[in-house]
C-alpha positions as CSV (number, residue, x, y, z in Angstrom):
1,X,0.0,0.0,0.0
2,X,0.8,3.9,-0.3
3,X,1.1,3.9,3.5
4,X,3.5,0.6,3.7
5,X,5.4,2.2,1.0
6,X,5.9,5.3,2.8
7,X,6.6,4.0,6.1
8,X,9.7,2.2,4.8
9,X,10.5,5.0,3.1
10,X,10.3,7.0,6.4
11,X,12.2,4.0,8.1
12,X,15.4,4.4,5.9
13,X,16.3,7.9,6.0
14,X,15.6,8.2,9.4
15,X,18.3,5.0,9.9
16,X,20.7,6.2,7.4
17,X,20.5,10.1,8.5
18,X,20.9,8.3,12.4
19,X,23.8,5.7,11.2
20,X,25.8,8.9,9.9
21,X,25.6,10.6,13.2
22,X,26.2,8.3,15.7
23,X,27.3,5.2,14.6
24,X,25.7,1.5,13.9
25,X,26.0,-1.0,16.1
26,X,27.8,-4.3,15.3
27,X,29.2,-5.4,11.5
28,X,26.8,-4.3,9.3
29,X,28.4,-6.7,6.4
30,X,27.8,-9.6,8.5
31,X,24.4,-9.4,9.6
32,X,24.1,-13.5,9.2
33,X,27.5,-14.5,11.2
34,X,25.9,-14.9,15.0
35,X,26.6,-11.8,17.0
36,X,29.9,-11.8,19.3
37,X,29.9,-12.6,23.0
38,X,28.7,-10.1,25.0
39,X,30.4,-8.3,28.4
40,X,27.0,-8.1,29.7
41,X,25.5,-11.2,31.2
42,X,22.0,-10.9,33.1
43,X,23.3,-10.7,36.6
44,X,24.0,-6.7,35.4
45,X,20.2,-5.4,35.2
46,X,17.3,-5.7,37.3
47,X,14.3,-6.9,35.0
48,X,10.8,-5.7,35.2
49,X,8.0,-8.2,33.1
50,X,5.7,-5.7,32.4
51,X,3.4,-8.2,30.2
52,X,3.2,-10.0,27.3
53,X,1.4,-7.8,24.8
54,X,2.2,-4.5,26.7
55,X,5.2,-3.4,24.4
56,X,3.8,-2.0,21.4
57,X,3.3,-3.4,18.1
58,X,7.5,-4.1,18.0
59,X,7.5,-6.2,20.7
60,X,7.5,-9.6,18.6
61,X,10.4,-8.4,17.1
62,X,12.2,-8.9,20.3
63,X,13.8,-10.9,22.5
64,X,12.3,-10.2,26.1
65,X,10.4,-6.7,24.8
66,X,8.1,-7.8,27.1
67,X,10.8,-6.4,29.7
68,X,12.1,-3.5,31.3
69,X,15.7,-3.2,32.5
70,X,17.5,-1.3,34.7
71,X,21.3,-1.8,34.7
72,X,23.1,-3.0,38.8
73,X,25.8,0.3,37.8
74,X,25.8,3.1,36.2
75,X,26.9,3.1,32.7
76,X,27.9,6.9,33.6
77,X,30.4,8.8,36.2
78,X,28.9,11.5,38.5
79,X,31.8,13.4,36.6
80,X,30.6,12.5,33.0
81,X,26.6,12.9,33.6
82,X,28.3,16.5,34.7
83,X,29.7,16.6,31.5
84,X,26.6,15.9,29.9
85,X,24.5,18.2,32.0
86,X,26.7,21.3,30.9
87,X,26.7,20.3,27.8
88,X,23.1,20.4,27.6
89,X,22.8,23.8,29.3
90,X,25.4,25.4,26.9
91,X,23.8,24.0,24.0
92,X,20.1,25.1,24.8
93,X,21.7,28.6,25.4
94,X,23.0,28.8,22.4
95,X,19.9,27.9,20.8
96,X,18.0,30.3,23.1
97,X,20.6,33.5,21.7
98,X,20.1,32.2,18.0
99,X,16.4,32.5,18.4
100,X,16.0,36.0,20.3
101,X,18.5,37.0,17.3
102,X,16.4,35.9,14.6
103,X,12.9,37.0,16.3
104,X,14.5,40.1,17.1
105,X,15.0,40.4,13.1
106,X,12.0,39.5,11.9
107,X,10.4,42.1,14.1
108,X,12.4,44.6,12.3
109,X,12.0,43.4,9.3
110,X,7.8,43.4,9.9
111,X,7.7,46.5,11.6
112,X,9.5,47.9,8.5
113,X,6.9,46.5,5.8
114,X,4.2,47.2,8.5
115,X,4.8,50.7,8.1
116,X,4.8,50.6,4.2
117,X,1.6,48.1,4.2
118,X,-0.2,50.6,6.5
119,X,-1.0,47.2,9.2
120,X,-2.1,45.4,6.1
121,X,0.0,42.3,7.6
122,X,-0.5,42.5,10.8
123,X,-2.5,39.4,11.1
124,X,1.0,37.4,9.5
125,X,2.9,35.3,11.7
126,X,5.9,37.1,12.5
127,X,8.5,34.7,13.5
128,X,8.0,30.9,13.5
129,X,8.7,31.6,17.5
130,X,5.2,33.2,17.9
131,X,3.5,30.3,18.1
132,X,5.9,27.1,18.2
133,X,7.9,26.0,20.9
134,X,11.6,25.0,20.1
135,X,13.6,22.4,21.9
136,X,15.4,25.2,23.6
137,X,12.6,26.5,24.8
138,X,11.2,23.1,26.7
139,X,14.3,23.0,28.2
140,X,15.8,20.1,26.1
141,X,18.8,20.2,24.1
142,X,18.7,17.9,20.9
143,X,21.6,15.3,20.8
144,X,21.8,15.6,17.1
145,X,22.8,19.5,17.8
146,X,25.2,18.8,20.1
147,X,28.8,20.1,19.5
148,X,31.0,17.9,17.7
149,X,33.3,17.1,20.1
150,X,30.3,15.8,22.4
151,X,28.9,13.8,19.7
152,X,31.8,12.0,19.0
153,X,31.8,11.2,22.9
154,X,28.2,9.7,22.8
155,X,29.4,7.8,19.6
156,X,32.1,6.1,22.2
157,X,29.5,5.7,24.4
158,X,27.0,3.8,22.0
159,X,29.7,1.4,20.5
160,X,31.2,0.2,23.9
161,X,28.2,0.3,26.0
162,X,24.8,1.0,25.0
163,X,24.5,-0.4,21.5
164,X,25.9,-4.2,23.8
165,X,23.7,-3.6,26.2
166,X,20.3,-3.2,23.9
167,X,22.1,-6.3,21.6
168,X,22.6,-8.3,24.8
169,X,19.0,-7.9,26.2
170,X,16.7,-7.4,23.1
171,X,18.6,-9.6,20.6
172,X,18.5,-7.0,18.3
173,X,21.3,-5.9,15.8
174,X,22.4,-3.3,13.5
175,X,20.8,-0.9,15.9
176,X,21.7,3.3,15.6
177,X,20.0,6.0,17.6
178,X,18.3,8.3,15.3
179,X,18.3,11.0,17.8
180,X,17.2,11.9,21.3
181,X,17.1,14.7,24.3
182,X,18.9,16.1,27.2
183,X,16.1,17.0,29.4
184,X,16.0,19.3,32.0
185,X,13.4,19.3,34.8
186,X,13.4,22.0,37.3
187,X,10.8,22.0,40.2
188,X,8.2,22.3,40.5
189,X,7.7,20.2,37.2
190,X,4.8,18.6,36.0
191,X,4.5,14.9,34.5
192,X,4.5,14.4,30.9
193,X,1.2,12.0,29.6
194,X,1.4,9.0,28.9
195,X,2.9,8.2,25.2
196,X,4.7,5.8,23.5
197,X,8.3,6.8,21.9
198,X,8.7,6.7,17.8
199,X,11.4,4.0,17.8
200,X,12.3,0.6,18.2
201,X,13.9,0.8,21.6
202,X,14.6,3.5,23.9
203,X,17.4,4.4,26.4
204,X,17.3,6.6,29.9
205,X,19.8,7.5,31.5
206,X,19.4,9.6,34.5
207,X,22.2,12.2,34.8
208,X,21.2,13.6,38.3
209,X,21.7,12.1,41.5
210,X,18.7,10.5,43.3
211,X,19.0,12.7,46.4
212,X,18.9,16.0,43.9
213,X,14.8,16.2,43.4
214,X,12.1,14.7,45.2
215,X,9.6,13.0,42.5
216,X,10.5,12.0,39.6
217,X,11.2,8.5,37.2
218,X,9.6,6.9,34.9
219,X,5.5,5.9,35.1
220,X,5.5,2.6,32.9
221,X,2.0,1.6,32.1
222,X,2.6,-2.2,31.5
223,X,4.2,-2.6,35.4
224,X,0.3,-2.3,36.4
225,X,-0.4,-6.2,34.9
226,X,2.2,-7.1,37.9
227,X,0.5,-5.0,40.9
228,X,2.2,-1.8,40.7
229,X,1.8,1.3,40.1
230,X,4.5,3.6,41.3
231,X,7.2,5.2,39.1
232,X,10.6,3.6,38.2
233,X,13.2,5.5,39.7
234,X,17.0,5.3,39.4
235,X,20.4,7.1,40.9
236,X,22.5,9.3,38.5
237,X,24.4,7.6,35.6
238,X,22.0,4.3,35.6
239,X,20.2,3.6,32.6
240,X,16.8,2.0,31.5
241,X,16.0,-0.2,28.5
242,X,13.2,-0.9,27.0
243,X,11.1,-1.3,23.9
244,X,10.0,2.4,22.6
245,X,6.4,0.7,22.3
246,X,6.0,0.7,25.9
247,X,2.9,2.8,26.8
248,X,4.9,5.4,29.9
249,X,6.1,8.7,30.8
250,X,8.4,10.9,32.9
251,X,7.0,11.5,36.5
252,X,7.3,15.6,37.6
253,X,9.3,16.8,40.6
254,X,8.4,18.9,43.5
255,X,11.5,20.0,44.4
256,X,15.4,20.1,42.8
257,X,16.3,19.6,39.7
258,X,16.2,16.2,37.2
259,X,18.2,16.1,33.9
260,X,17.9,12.8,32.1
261,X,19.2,11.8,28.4
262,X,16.7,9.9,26.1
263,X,18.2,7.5,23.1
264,X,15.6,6.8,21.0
265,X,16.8,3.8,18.6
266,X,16.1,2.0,15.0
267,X,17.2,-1.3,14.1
268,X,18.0,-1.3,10.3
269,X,15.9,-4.6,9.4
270,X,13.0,-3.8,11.3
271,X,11.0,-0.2,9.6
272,X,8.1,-0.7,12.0
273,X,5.6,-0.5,9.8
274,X,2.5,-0.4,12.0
275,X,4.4,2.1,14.4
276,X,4.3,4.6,11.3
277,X,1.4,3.8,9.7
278,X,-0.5,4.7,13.5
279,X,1.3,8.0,13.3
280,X,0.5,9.2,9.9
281,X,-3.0,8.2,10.4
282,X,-2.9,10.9,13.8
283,X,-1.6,13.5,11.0
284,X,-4.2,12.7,8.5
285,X,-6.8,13.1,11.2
286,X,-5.4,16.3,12.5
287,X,-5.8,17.4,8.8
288,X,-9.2,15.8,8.0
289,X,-8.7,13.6,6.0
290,X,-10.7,10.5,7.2
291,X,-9.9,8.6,3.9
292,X,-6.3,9.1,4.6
293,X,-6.7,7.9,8.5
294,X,-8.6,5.0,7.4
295,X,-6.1,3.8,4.9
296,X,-3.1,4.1,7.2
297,X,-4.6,3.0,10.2
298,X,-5.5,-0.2,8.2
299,X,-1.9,-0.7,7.5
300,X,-1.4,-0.9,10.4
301,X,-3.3,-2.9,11.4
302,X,-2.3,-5.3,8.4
303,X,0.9,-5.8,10.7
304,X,-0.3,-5.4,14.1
305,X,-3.9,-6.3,14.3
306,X,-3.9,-6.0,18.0
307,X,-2.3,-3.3,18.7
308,X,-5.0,-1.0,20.8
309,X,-3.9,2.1,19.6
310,X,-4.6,1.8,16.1
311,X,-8.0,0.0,16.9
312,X,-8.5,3.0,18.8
313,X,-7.6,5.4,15.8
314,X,-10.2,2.9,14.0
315,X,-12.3,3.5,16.2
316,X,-12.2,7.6,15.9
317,X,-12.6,7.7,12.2
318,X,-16.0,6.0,13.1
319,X,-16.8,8.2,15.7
320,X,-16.0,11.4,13.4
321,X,-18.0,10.0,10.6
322,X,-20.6,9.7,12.8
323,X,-20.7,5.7,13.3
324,X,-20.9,5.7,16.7
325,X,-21.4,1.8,16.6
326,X,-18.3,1.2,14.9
327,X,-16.5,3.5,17.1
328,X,-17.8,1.2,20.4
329,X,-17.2,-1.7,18.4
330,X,-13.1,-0.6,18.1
331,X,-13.3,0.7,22.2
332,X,-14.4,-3.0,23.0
333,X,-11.8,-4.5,21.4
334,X,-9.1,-1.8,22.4
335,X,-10.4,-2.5,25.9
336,X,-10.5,-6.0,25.8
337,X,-6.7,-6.3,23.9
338,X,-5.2,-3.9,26.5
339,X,-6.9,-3.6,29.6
340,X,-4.8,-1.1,31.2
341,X,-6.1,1.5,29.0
342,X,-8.6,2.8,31.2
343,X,-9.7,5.5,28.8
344,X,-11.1,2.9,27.0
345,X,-13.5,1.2,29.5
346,X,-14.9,4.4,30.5
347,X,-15.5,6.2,27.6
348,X,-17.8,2.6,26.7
349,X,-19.6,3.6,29.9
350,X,-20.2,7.2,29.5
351,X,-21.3,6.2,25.6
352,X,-23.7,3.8,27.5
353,X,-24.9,6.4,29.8
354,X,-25.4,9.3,27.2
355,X,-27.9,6.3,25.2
356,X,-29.6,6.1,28.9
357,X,-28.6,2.7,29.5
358,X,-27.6,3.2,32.8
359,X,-26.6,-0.5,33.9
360,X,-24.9,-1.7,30.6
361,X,-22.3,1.5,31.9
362,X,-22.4,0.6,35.4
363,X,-20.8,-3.0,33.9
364,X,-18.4,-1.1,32.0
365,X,-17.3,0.8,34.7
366,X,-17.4,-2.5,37.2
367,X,-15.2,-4.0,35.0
368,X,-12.2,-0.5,35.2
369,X,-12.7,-0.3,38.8
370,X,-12.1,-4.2,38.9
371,X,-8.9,-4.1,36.7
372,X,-7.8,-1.0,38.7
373,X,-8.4,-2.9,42.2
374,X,-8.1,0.1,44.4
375,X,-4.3,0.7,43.4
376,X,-4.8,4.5,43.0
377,X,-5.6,5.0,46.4
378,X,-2.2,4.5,47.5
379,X,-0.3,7.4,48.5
380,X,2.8,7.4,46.0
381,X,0.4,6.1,42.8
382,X,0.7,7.7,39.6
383,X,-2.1,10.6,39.4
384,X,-3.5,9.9,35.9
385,X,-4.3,6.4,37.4
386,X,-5.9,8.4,40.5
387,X,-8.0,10.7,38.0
388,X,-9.1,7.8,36.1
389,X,-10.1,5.8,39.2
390,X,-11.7,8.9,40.2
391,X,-14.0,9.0,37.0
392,X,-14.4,6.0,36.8
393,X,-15.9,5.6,40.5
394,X,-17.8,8.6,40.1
395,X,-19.6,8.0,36.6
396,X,-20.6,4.8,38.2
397,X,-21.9,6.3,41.0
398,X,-24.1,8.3,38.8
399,X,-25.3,5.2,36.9
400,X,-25.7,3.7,39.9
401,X,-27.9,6.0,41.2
402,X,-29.9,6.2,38.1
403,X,-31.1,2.5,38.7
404,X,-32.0,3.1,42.0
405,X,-34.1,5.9,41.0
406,X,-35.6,3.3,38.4
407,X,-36.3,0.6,40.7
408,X,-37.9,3.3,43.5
409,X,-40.1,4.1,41.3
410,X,-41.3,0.9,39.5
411,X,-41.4,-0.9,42.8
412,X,-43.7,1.8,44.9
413,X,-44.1,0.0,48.1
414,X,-42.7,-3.1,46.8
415,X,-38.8,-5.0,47.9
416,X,-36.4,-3.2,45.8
417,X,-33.4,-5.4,46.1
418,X,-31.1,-4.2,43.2
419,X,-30.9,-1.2,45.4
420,X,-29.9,-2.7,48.4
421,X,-26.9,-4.8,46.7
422,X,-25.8,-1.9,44.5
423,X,-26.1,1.3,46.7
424,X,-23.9,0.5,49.4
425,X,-21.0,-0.2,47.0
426,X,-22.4,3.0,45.1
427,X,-22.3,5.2,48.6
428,X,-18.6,3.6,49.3
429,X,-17.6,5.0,46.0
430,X,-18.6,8.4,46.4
431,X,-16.9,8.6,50.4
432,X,-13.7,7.8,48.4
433,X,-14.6,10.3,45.9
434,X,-15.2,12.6,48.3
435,X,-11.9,12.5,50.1
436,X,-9.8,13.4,47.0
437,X,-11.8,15.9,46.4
438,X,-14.0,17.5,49.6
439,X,-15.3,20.5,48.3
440,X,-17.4,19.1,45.5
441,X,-20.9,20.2,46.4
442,X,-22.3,17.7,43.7
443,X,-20.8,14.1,45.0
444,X,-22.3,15.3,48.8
445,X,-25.5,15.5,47.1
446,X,-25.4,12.1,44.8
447,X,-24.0,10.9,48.6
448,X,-26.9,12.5,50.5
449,X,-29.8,10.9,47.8
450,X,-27.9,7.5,47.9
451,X,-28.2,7.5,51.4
452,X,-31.8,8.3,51.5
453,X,-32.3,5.8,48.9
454,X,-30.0,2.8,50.3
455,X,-32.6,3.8,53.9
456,X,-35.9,3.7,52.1
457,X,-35.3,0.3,50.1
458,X,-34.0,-1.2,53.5
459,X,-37.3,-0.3,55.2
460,X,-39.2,-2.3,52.9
């Protein structure tokens, strides 16, 4: 297809333009011969299962993806993540002077033809810095921009470390970074969402020491399957592996300051196809052109017909054409293939409760709650997993209450006792609600009706 064609396309000039900067890993002329022993052996990470089927569409292109690791040492000095850290800082200043430079000239050069055009232009973009945010600006510092001298230092880097340890623990080869980040966090600093990286595996290697910040790591999604829910978090100059597919993302600090650098890799024989094709179907939507979306989501899904987030894009090219059936149709299955998207399960509830059908959503929303299992209310949980707990507990609440209201007033004097099994579990969800968020006038209503409710079906 057009799509397939295009995402290999894509593929190898974003290898080749990678491979020139910083290196390939291994003999590329001898991609048959088996790959040489490697100095790492298994007793140097600390591995994290974070479920089959949890890794992105990649996953069965690699050995373990299913994995998370974390090497025993750091593959860094507190003297080189220095390095890196000052390297970052000079290079996003010198960015930052650049682009003042050239804003500062296009002003000139608009107030000049402003006063010529008598404000004729005054609605034209005047610098590409008016509205879009450069890497400078976020506080990151592109490793591709880097100065030469510290480019051909993370070259040394790759080739006697980092390429062996992705080859030793995804059995992957011919690998090159493409490109990746310095990032600087400095408190307070809010989390990123959660996202998957475009690449085949990705690299994190903390460059500031765990006592600097209080927050922080890395949120990875898949970890919920095994129970938990709290951030990854390592010392300076430790590194974390793992396939780019992996649903996760940085955790925000409430105090210090958290630099990080993020390789994000491509293996030369494996173009990713469905990877791609997900992301030029996002662009075709953004554009409107549902055609477009449809055909590359499709591709996708050619090669990765489970992956939940092109069902899902599916599923929104229904829902913007208006098939709302198709679009629950592709939420189901999303839901169903990867339970820990929550979003999933509770948008089929609130669909259910916007058609009125108040207990199909209530079973929807039984079925988040149950997969959740009361994890967000611990103390150090993630907050999106808190907000969607909350939602969750709350819509359900509501649909809850709805049925009660039914039953009351079918059954007039009558037993009603789908309101004395539900209600109590309804009532218990809105305390909890409550206490994350005491000043909502409406959950001490729905609390106060429930409770009137829950006493009038027990006096019958």
């Amino acid at each position: 297809t057009i799509t397939h064609r295009a995402a290999l396309a894509q593929h190898e000039e974003e290898f080749q333009r990678g491979a020139a900067i910083f290196g390939v890993s291994g003999d590329d002329d001898s991609s048959a011969s088996p790959p040489p022993p490697s100095a790492w052996s298994d007793d140097d990470f600390a591995a994290y299962d974070i479920g089959r089927g949890n890794a992105g569409p990649s996953e069965s292109v690699l050995r373990n993806g299913n994995y998370v690791y974390e090497t025993a040492r750091p593959v860094l000095t507190p003297d080189e993540c220095e390095y890196w850290i000052q390297t970052a800082k000079d290079t996003i200043a010198a960015e930052r002077a650049a682009e003042r430079e050239e804003a500062a000239a296009a002003a000139s050069s608009s107030s000049s033809s402003a006063a010529a055009a008598e404000g004729a232009g005054s609605g034209e973009k005047q610098s590409r810095f008016a509205n879009d945010r450069t890497n400078a600006q976020l506080g990151e510092a592109r490793l591709s921009a880097l100065p030469p001298a510290a480019i051909g230092r993370l070259r040394d880097l790759l080739q006697t470390k980092l390429y062996p340890i992705l080859e030793s623990r995804f059995g992957i080869r011919n690998i090159s970074v493409y490109d990746g980040l310095i990032l600087g966090s400095i408190a307070p600093a809010t989390s990123q969402p959660v996202h998957r990286d475009a690449g085949l595996l990705t690299i994190n290697i903390a460059l500031s020491p765990r006592d600097g910040f209080v927050g922080g790591g890395t949120y990875i999604e898949g970890l919920e399957a095994n129970g938990r829910s709290t951030p990854v978090v390592v010392d300076g100059g430790v590194a974390l592996c793992h396939s780019s597919g992996a649903c996760h993302a940085g955790v925000g600090i409430s105090s210090g300051q958290r630099y990080q650098m993020v390789l994000f890799c491509l293996a030369r024989d494996e173009p990713q196809v469905a990877r791609r094709s997900h992301a030029m179907g996002l662009e075709c939507v953004h554009e409107g052109d549902l055609d477009g979306a449809e055909a590359a989501f499709e591709a996708g899904l050619s090669v990765a017909p489970a992956d939940h987030k092109l069902i899902m894009g599916r599923g929104q090219v229904c829902s913007m054409r208006g098939n709302d059936r198709g679009a629950f149709r592709c939420l189901d299955e999303a839901s169903k293939g990867y339970p820990l998207d929550h979003a999933a399960g509770i948008a089929m509830g609130k669909m259910h409760l916007a058609a009125i059908r108040p207990r199909a959503a209530l079973r929807r929303l039984d079925t988040v709650l149950a997969n959740i299992a009361d994890r967000d209310l611990r103390d150090d949980t993630w907050m999106p997993l808190k907000a969607s707990a909350w939602d969750a507990r709350v819509t359900a609440a509501r649909c809850a209450m709805l049925c009660a209201e039914y039953e009351a007033e079918k059954a007039g004097d009558g037993p009603r006792p789908w309101s004395k099994e539900r209600l109590p579990v309804a009532i218990e969800r809105l305390r909890t609600s409550i206490a994350a968020a005491p000043q909502d006038g409406r959950l001490h209503g729905l609390l106060g009706r429930a409770e009137e409710l829950l006493l009038a079906a027990n006096s019958k």
